[in-house]
C-alpha positions in Angstrom: 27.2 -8.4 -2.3 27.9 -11.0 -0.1 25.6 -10.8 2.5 22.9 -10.0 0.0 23.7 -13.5 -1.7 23.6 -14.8 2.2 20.4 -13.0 3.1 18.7 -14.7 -0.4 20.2 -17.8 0.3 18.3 -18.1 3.9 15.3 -16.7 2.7 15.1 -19.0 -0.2 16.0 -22.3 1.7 13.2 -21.2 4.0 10.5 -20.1 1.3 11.3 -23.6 -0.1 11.4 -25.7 2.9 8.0 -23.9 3.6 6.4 -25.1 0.7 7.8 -28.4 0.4 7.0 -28.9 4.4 3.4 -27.7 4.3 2.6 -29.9 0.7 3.7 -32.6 2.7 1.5 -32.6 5.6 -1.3 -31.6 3.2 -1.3 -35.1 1.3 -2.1 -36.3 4.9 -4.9 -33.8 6.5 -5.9 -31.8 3.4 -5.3 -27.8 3.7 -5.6 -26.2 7.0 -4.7 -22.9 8.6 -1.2 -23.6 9.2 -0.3 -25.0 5.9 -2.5 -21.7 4.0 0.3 -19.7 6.2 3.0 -21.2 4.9 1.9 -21.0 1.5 0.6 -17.8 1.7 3.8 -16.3 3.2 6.7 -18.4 1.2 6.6 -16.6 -2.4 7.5 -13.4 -0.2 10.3 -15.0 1.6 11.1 -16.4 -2.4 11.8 -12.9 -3.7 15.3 -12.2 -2.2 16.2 -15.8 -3.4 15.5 -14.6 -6.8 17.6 -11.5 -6.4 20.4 -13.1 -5.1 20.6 -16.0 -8.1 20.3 -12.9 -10.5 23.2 -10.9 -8.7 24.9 -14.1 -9.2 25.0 -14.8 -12.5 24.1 -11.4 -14.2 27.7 -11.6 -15.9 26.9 -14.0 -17.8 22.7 -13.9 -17.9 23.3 -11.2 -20.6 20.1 -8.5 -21.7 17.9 -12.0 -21.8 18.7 -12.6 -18.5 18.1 -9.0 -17.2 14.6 -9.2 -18.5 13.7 -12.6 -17.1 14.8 -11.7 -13.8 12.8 -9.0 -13.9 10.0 -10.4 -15.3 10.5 -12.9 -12.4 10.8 -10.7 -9.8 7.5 -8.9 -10.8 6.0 -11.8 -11.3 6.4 -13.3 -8.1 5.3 -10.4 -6.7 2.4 -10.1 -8.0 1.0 -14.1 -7.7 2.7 -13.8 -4.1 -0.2 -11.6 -3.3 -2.4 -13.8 -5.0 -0.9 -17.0 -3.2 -1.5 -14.4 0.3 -5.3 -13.5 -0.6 -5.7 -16.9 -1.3 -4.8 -18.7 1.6 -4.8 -16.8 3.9 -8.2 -14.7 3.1 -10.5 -15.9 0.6 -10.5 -19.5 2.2 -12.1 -18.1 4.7 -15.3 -16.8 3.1 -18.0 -18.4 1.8 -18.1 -20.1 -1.0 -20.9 -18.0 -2.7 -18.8 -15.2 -1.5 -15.7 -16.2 -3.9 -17.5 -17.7 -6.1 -18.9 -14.6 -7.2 -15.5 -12.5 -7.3 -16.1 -9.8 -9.9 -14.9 -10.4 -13.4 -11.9 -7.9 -12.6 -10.8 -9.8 -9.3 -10.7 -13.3 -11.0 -8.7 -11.4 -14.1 -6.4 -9.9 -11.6 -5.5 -13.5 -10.5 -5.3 -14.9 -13.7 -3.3 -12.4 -14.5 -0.7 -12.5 -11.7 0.1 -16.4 -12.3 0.6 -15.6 -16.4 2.9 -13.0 -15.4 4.6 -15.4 -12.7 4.7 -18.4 -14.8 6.5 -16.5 -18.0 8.5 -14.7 -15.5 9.4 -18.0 -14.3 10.4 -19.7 -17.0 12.3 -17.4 -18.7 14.4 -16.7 -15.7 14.8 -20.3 -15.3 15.8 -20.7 -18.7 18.7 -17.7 -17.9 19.7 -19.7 -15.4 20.3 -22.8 -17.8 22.0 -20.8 -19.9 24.5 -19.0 -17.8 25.6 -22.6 -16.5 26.2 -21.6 -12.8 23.5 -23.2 -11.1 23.1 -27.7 -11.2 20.5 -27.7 -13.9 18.1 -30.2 -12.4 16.8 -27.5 -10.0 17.1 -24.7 -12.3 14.5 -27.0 -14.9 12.2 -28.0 -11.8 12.4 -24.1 -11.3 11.7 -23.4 -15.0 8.8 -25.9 -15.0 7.0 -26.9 -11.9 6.7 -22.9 -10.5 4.7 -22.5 -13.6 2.7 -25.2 -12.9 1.4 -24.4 -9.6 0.5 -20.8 -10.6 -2.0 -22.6 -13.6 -2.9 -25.0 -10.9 -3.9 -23.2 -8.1 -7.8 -22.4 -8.6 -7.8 -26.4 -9.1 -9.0 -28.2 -5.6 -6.0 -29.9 -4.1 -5.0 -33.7 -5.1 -1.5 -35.8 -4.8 -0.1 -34.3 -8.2 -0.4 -30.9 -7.5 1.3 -31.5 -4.0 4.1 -33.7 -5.5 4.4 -30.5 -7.8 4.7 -28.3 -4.5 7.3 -30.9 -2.8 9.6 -30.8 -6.1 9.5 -27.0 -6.0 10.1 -26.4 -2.7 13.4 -28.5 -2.9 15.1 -26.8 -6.2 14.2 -23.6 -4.3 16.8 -24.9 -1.3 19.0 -26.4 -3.7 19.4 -23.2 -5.7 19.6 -21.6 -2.4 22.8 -24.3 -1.6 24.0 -23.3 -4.7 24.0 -19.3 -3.5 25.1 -19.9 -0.7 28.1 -21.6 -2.2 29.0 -19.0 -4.7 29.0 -16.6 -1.7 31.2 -18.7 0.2 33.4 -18.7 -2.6 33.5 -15.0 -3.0 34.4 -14.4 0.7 37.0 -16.6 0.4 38.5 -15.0 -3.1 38.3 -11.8 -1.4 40.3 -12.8 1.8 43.0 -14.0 -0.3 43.9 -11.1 -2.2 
């Protein structure tokens, strides 16, 4: 278990250092092809982050926990395609062209970020309540992720990047906080 705490530990440092790096040069130049491929590629790298906080606290996450972190888990999924398609593709059409998405397209993103944003907050609410995890970045968690899922088809200003910047670091804090509890487990385990 371990290395798959490890593994979601990396992944999640990187997904949030990722977002939190490429909100912070777009204050400055506005979006541009590298910054759409970091935030089109971090909710993936986000997934084994969410696994691995689950794996670590599912003692004491109880059934509430179980079906945030699945909810979660499908969530992100799901608006981490969206996040893909829309940075990395539909930026690069035409306006007319995505403007006039059919009806079933625009419900399909809509969709994912409801499903990511109550995933989201319930999990992050699981994680309050187990305790394990500092509970600043566990509310920015709860919170802000929501946020940017409701925010996205909005052009980009300061807020929604200071939104970004504050997500990105409770993802690599709660990815400290892994990391630490993983730590701590090797270490249990070499003493006995």
């Amino acid at each position: 278990m371990n290395a798959t705490l490890r593994l979601g530990a990396a992944t999640g440092a990187a997904s949030g250092i990722l977002i939190a790096a490429a909100s912070s040069v777009e204050i400055v130049t506005g979006e541009i092809p590298l910054t759409g491929l970091a935030l089109g590629i971090a909710p993936a790298l986000g997934l084994p982050l969410i696994v691995a906080l689950h794996l670590a606290h599912k003692g004491k996450a109880r059934t509430f926990g179980v079906i945030a972190y699945g909810l979660n888990l499908v969530g992100l999924g799901l608006f981490g395609g969206a996040a893909f398609a829309l940075n990395l593709v539909l930026i690069h059409l035409d306006p007319a062209v995505t403007e006039g998405l059919p009806g079933a397209a625009t419900a399909a993103l809509l969709g994912s970020a409801l499903v990511f944003s109550a995933g989201t907050i319930l999990f992050g609410i699981a994680m309050l309540r187990a305790g394990l995890y500092p509970r600043l970045p566990a509310a920015v968690y709860a919170f802000a992720f929501p946020l940017i899922a409701l925010l996205a088809p909005l052009p980009d200003n300061l807020f929604i990047s200071a939104v970004h910047i504050a997500s990105g670091a409770a993802l690599v804090w709660l990815a400290h906080a892994v990391n630490a509890r993983a730590r701590v487990s090797s270490d249990e385990i070499a003493f006995r």
